[in-house]
C-alpha positions in Angstrom: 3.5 16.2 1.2 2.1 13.1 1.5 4.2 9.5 3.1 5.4 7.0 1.6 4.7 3.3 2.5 5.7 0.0 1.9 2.6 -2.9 1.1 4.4 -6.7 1.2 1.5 -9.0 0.4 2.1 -12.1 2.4 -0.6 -13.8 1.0 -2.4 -13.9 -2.5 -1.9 -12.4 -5.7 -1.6 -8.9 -5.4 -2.2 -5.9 -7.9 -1.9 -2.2 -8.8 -5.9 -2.7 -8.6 -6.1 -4.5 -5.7 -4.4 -2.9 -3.6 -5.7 1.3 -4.5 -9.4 -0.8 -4.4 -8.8 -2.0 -0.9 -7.1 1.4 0.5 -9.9 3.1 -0.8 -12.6 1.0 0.7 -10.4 1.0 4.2 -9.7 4.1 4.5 -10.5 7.2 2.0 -12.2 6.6 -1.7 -11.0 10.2 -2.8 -7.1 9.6 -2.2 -5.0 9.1 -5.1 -3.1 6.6 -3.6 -0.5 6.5 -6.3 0.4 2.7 -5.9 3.8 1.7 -7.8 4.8 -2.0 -8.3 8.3 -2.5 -7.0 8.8 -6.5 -7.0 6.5 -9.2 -7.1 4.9 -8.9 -4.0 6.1 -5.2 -3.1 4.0 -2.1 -3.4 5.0 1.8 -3.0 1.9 3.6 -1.6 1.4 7.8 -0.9 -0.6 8.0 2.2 -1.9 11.9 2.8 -1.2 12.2 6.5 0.8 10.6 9.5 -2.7 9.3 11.1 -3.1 7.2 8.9 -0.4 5.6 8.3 -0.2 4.8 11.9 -4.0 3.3 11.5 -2.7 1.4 8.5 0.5 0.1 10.4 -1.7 -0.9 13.8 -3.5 -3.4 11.9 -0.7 -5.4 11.1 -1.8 -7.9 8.8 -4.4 -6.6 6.8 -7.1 -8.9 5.7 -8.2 -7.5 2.2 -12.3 -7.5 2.3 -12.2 -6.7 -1.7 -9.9 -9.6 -2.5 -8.3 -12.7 -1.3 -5.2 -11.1 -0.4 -2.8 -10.4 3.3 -0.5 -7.8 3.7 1.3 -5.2 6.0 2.4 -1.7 5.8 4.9 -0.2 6.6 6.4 3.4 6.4 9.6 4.0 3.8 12.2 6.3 2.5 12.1 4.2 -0.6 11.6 5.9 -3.9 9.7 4.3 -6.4 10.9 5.8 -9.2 14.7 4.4 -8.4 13.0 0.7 -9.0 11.7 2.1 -12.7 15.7 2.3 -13.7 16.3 -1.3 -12.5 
């Protein structure tokens, strides 16, 4: 099972795109990150192991090298398909 995390872009304009193109120059380019819009600047991710989501979640703010774009992660219980009803 993989976990589920929270991306809040605090800077920039961020995207679907974006944000799987960043994770998968960071961290693994084979992971199907399965990134869900929830709001404007919120993003549901699945990350494949507890490793790295602490990784992710030591950075902090995360400086995206493949756009001009800040954010942090965070774990969550959130599901994303409860934001597709709203």
């Amino acid at each position: 099972d993989s976990i589920r995390a929270l991306v809040s872009i605090l800077e920039g304009r961020g995207t679907k795109l974006r944000i799987k193109t960043e994770l998968q120059y960071l961290v693994d380019s084979e992971w199907n990150w399965d990134v869900k819009q929830i709001s404007g600047s919120e993003f549901i991710i699945n990350i494949p192991f507890k490793a790295m989501l602490n990784l992710l979640t030591k950075m902090q703010k995360i400086k995206f090298i493949t756009a001009d774009i800040v954010a942090v992660v965070e774990e969550t219980d959130r599901n994303p398909k409860t934001f597709q009803i709203l």
